[in-house]
C-alpha positions as CSV (number, residue, x, y, z in Angstrom):
1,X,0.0,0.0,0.0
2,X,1.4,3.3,-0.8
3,X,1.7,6.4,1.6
4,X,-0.9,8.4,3.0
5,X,-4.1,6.0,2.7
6,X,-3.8,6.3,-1.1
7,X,-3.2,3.1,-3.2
8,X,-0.8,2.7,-6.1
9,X,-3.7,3.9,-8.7
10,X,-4.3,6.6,-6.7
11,X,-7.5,6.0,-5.4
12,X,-7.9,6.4,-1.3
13,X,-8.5,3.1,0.6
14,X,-11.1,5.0,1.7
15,X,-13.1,5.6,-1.4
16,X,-12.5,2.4,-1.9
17,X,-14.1,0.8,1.1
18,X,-16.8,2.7,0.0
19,X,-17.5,1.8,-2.7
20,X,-17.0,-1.9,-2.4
21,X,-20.3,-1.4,0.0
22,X,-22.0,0.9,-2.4
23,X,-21.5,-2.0,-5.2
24,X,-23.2,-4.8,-2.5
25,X,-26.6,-2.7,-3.1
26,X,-26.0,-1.3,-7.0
27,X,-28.4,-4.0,-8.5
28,X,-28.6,-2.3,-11.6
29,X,-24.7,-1.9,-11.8
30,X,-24.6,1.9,-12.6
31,X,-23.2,3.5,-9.7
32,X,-27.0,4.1,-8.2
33,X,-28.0,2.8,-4.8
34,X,-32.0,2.9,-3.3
35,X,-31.9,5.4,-1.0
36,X,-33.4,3.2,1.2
37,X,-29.9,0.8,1.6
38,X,-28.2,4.0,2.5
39,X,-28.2,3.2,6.2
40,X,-26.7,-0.2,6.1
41,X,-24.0,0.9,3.7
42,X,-23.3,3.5,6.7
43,X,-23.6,1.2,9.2
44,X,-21.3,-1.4,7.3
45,X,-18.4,1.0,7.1
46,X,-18.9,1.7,10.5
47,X,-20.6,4.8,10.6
48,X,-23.9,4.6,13.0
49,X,-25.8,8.2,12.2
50,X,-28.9,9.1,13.6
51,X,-32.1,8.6,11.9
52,X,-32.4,12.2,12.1
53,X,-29.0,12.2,10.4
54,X,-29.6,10.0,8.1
55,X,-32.6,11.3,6.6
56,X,-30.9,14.8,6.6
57,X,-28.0,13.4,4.4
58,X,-30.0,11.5,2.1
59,X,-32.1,14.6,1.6
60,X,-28.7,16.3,0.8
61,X,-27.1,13.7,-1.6
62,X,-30.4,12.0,-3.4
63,X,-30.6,12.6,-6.9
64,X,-33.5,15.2,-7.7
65,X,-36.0,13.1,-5.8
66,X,-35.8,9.8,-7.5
67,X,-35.1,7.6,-4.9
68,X,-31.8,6.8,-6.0
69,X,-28.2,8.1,-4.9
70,X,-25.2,8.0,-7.2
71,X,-22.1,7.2,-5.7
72,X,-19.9,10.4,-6.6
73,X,-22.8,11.6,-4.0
74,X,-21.2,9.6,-1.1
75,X,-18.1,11.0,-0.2
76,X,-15.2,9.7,2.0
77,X,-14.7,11.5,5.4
78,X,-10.7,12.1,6.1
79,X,-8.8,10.2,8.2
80,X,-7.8,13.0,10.4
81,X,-10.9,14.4,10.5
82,X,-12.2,11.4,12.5
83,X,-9.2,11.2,14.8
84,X,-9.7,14.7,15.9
85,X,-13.2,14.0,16.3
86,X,-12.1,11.1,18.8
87,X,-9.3,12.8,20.1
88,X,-12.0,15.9,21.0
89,X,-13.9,13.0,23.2
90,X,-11.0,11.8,24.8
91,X,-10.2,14.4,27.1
92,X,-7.4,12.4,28.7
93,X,-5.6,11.2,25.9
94,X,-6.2,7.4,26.6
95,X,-6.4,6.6,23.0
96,X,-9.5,4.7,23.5
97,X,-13.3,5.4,25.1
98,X,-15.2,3.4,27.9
99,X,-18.5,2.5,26.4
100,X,-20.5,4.6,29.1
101,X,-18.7,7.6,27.8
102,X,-19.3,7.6,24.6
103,X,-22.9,6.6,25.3
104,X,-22.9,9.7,27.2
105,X,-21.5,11.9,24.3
106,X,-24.2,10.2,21.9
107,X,-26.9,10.6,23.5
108,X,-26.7,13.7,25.4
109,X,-24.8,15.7,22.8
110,X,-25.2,17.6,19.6
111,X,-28.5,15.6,17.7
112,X,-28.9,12.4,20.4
113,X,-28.6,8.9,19.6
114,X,-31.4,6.4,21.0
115,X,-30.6,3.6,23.3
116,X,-31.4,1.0,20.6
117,X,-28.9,2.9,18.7
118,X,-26.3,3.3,21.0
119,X,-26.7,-0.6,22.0
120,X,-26.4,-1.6,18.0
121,X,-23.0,0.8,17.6
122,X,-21.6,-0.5,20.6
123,X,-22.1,-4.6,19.9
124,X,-19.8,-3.6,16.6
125,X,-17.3,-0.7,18.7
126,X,-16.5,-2.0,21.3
127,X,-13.5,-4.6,22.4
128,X,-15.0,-6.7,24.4
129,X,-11.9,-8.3,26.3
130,X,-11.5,-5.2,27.8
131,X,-15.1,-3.2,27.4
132,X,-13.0,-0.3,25.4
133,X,-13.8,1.6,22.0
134,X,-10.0,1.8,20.3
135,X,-11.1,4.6,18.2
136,X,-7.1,4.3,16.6
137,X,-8.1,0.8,15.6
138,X,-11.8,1.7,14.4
139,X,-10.4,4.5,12.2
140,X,-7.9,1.7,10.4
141,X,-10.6,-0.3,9.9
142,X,-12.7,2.2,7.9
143,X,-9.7,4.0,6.3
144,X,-7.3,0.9,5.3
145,X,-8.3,-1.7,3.9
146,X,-5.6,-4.4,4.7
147,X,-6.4,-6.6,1.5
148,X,-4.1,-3.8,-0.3
């Protein structure tokens, strides 16, 4: 894999991730996904938004009303972007999150998550050995995809 999250041709291992799940749902293999599978894409690159959020984004990204979202619509988020996000949560620099934490931050913060929410996103977050969310290792695994 080359430097930087970006593969030999260039592409980010991110976009790529990304479109490996948006392909799983194109049925009509032209770049177009029901809006509909939108949430499971998210949720199977790790990403757990709101309902609230989600509806907001797919009002932002579907295609003049069709039902449909093209994939150029689905952008990646950057790496750092989501370690800052973290590290903005992690007030003492522990490099991970207890579960109750971030429950706290997601449900009491900003646009809340629900509890059925919270308990789906934590069954696929959290190490359970040692009842911890290694956001380092979360990020690697929606950024890198170690097939590369």
């Amino acid at each position: 894999m080359a430097e930087n999250g970006q593969s030999s041709d260039g592409v980010s291992d991110a976009h790529k991730k990304i479109r490996e799940a948006f392909e799983a749902f194109d049925y009509e293999t032209n770049n177009t996904v029901d809006v509909r599978e939108i949430g499971t894409i998210m949720y199977s690159l790790g990403c757990f938004p709101t309902q609230k959020d989600l509806h907001d984004f797919i009002a932002e990204v579907e295609e003049d009303h069709t039902g449909y979202i093209h994939l150029d619509r689905f952008p990646p988020i950057p790496e750092d972007h989501l370690l800052q996000a973290f590290e903005v949560l992690d007030k003492d620099k522990k490099g991970y999150l207890e579960p109750e934490e971030l429950t706290k931050y997601m449900t009491q913060e900003g646009e809340p998550f629900t509890q059925d929410e919270m308990d789906e996103m934590l069954t696929a977050l959290v190490d359970h050995k040692k009842n911890r969310v290694y956001y380092k290792d979360l990020i690697s695994q929606l950024t890198v995809d170690p097939d590369m």
